[in-house]
C-alpha positions as CSV (number, residue, x, y, z in Angstrom):
1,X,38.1,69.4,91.0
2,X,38.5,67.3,88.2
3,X,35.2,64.6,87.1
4,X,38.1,61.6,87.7
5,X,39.1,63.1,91.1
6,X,35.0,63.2,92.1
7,X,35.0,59.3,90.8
8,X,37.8,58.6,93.2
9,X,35.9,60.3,96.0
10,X,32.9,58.0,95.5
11,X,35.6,55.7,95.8
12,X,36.5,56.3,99.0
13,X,33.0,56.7,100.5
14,X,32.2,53.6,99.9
15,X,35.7,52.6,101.4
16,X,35.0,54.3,104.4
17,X,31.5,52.7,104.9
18,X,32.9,49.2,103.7
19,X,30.2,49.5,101.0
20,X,31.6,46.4,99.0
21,X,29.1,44.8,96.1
22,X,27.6,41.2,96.6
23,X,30.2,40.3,94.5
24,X,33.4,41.3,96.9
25,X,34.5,44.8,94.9
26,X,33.5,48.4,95.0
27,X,31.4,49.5,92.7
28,X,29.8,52.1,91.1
29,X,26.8,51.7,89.0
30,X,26.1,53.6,85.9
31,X,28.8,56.0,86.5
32,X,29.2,58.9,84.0
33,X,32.1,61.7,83.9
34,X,34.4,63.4,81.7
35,X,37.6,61.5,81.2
36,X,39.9,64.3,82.5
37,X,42.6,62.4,83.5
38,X,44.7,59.8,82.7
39,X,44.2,57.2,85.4
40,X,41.7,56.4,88.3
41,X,44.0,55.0,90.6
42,X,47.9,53.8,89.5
43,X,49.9,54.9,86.9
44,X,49.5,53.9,83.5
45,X,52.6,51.4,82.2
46,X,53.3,53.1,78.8
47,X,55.2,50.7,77.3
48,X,52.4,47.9,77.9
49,X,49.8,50.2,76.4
50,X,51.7,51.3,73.2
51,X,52.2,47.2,72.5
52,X,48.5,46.6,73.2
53,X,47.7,49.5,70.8
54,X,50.0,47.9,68.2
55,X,48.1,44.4,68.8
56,X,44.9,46.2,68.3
57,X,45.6,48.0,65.2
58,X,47.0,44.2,63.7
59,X,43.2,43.7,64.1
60,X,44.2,40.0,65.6
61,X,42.3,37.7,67.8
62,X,44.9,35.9,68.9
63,X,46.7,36.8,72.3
64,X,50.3,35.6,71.4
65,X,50.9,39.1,69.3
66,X,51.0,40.9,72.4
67,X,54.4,39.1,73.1
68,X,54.9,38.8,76.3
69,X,51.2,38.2,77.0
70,X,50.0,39.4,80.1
71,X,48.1,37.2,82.6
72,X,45.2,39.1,82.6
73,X,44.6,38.1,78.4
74,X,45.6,34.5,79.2
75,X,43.0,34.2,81.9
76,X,40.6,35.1,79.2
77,X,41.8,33.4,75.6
78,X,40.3,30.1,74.6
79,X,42.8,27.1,74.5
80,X,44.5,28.5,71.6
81,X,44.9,31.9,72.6
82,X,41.7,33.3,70.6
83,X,39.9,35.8,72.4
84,X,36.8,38.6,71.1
85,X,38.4,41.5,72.4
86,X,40.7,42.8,69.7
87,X,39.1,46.5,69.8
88,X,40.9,47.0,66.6
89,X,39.9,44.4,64.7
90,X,36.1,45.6,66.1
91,X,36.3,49.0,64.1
92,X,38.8,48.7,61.8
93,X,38.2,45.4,60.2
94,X,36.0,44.2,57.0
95,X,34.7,41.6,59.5
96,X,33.3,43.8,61.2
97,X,31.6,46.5,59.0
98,X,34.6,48.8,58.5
99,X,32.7,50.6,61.3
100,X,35.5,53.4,61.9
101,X,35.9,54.9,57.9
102,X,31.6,54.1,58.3
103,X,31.8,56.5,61.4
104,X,33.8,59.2,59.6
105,X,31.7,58.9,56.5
106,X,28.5,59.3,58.5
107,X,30.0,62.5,59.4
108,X,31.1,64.0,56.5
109,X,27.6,63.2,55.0
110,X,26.3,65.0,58.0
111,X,28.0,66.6,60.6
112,X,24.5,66.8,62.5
113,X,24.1,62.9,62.2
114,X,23.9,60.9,65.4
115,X,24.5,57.5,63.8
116,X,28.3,57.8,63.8
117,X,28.3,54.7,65.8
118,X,30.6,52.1,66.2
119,X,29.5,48.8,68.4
120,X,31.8,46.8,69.7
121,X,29.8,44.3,71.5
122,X,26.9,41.8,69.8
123,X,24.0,39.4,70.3
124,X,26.3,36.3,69.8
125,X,28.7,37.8,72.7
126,X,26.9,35.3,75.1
127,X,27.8,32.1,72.6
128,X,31.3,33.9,71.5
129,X,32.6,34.2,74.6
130,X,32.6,30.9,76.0
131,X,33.9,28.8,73.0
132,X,36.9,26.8,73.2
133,X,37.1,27.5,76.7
134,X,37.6,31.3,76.2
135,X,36.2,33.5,79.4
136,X,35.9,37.0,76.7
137,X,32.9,38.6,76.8
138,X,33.5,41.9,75.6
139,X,33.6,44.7,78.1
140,X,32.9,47.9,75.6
141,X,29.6,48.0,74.2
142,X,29.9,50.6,71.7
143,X,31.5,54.5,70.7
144,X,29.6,57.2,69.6
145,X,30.7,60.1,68.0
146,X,29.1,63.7,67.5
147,X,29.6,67.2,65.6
148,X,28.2,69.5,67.9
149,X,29.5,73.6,67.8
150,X,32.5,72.5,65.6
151,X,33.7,69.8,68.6
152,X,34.0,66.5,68.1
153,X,32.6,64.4,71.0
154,X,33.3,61.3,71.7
155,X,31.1,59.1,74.1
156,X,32.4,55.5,75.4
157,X,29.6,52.7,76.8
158,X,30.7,50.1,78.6
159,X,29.4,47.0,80.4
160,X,31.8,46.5,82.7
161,X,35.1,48.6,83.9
162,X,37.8,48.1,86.1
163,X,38.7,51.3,87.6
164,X,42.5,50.3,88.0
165,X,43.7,48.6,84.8
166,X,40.5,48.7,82.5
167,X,40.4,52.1,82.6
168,X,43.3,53.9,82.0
169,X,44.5,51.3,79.2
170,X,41.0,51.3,77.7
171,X,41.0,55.5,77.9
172,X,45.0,55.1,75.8
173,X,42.6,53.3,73.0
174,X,40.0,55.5,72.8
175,X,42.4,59.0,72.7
176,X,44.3,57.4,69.8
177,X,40.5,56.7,68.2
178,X,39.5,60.3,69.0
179,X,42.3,61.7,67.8
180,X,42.5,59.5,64.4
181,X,38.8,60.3,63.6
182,X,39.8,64.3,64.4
183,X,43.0,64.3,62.0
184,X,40.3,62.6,58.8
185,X,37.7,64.8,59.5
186,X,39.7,68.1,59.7
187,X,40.1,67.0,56.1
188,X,36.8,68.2,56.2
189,X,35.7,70.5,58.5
190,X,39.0,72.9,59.0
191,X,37.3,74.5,62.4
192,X,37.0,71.5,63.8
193,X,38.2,70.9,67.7
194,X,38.7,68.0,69.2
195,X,36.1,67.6,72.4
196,X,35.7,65.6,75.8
197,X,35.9,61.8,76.0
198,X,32.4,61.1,77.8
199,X,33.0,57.7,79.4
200,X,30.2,55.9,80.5
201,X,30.3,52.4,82.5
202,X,27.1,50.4,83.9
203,X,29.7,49.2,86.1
204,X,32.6,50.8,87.6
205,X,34.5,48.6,90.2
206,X,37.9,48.1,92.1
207,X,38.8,44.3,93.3
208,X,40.1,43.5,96.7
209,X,43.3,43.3,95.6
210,X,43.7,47.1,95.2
211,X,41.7,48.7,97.8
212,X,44.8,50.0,99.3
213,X,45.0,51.9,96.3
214,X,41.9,54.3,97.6
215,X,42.7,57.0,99.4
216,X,40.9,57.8,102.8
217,X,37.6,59.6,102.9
218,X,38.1,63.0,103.2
């Protein structure tokens, strides 16, 4: 069985026993598994993910790039279509700290080092994410990558994650991040392999609106 299949389990038990948070989903706190497959529950909509990978690597903050904009990002943006959550423009950009090529530096440095770190999330999150009107506060709190027996691990941390949408557009990301920080450091270390995606989520939910998407407890 894989690690999602026992997340989708949990799922269900809680189903079952009508286990719903105070806030109306299903939740899992602190969950922690291999990201082994591609989705939690529905099936990812390629073509949506390759344009929010595209939006991401133009490192904007504004949601109108995304063309046609999905509700879920207008919900969010301020009144002029700002938002916080441009995960490229968090790793990629000078704004930021360069974090990714800092990452991959860190590594080639040391390929023991356990500062190959790239946050996503910061103090001013709780100001940021209310300006203008804007509903963003940032659901990733940070990556960490590791050399460890010539793999290359990659560990997500996240606030908050819906187990429908969030994850299986958020996982696209992070594979294209894995696999761009593989392909520079194989530059380096020919032997290298590229590892498991560890994703971990303080909180994993489903809303109402797709509990018929759990299967029955088993």
């Amino acid at each position: 069985m894989t690690e999602v299949q026992a997340i989708r389990d949990r799922f269900a038990s809680l189903k079952f026993f009508d286990a719903t948070a105070e806030n109306g989903t299903l939740e899992i706190l602190h969950a922690s598994f291999i990201a082994d497959e591609d989705e939690i529950f529905g099936t990812l909509n390629e073509d949506y993910a390759r344009r929010e990978l595209n939006w991401y690597l133009s490192q904007s903050l504004n949601i109108n790039g995304l063309d046609p904009v999905p509700q879920i990002w207008k919900d969010i943006a301020d009144k002029d279509g700002m938002i916080n959550s441009n995960y490229g423009w968090c790793i990629f950009s000078k704004e930021n700290g360069h974090q990714f090529s800092t990452a991959i530096n860190t590594l080639v440095e040391d390929p023991a080092s356990r500062q190959a770190s790239m946050i996503y999330n910061r103090p001013s999150m709780h100001v940021d994410s209310k300006l203008n009107g804007m509903k963003d506060f940032m659901c990733t709190y940070a990556v960490q990558m590791m050399i460890r027996n010539n793999v290359l691990v990659y560990i997500v941390y996240m606030r908050s994650n819906d187990a429908v949408f969030g994850y299986k557009n958020d996982l696209y990301w992070h594979r294209f991040v894995h696999r761009s920080a593989f392909e520079s450091l194989k530059n380096h270390y020919p032997n290298l392999t590229l590892g498991y995606i560890h994703w971990n989520a303080a909180s994993l939910h489903v809303y109402p609106r797709h509990f018929h998407l759990i299967g029955d407890q088993l």
